[in-house]
PLY file of the C-alpha trace (Angstrom):
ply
format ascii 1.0
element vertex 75
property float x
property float y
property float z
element edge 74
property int vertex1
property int vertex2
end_header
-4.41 -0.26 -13.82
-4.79 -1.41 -10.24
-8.48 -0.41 -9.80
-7.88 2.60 -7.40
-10.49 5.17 -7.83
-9.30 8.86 -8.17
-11.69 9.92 -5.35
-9.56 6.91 -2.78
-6.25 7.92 -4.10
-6.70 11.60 -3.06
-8.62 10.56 0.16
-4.64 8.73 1.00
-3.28 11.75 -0.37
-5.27 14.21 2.20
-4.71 11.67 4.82
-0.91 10.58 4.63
0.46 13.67 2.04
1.01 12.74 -1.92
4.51 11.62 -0.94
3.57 9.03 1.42
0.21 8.16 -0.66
2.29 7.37 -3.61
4.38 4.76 -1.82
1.31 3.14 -0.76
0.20 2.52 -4.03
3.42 1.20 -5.20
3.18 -1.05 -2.16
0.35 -2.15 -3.42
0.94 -2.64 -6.84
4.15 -4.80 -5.50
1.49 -6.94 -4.06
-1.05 -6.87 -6.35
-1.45 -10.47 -7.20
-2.07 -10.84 -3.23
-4.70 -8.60 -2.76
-8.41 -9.03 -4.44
-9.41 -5.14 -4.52
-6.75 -2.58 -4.45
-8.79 0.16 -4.15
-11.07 -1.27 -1.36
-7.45 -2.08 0.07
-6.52 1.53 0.09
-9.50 2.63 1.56
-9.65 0.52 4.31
-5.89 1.60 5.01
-6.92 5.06 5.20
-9.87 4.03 7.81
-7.27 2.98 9.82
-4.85 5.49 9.33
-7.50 8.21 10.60
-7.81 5.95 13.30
-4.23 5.66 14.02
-3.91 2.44 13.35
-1.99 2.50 10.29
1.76 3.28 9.62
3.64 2.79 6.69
6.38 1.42 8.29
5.38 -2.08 8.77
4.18 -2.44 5.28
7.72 -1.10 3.75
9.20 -4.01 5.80
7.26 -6.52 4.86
7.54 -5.82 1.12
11.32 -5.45 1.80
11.49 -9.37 3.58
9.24 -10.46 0.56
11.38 -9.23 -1.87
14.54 -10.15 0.19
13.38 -13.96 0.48
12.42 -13.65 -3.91
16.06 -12.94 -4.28
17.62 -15.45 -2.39
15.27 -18.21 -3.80
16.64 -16.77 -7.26
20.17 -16.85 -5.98
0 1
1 2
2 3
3 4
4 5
5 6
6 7
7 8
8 9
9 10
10 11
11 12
12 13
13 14
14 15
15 16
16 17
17 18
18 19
19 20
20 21
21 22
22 23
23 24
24 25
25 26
26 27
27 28
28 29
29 30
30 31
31 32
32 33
33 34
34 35
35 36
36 37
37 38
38 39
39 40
40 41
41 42
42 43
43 44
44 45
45 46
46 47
47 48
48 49
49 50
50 51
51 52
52 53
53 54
54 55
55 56
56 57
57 58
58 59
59 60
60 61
61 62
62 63
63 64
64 65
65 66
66 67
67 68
68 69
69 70
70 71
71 72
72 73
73 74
């Protein structure tokens, strides 16, 4: 559905565990009218997770303030 290969969703799952994989990919499916290539998406995320450089804190927040500012519009 979103375009994510099997071999880039278990590359997130040995990087970040299945649990933590899986809420990526909802992130991104949350988003996916915003973002071009999911699966290149993912990838790149995982780049930067072995790096370090990725946590999925940020990214829950973000989707949280998106959705917070949808509702109010719709309030």
């Amino acid at each position: 559905m979103l375009g994510v290969s099997p071999s880039a969703y278990q590359d997130a799952c040995e990087t970040l565990g299945a649990e933590n994989a899986a809420t990526v990919v909802a992130c991104i499916l949350e988003r996916h009218g915003h973002i071009n290539s999911a699966g290149g998406y993912l990838r790149d995320l995982m780049g930067r997770a072995r790096r370090g450089e990725f946590s999925l804190r940020p990214m829950l927040m973000a989707l949280l303030r998106a959705n917070g500012q949808a509702e109010r519009r719709v309030s």
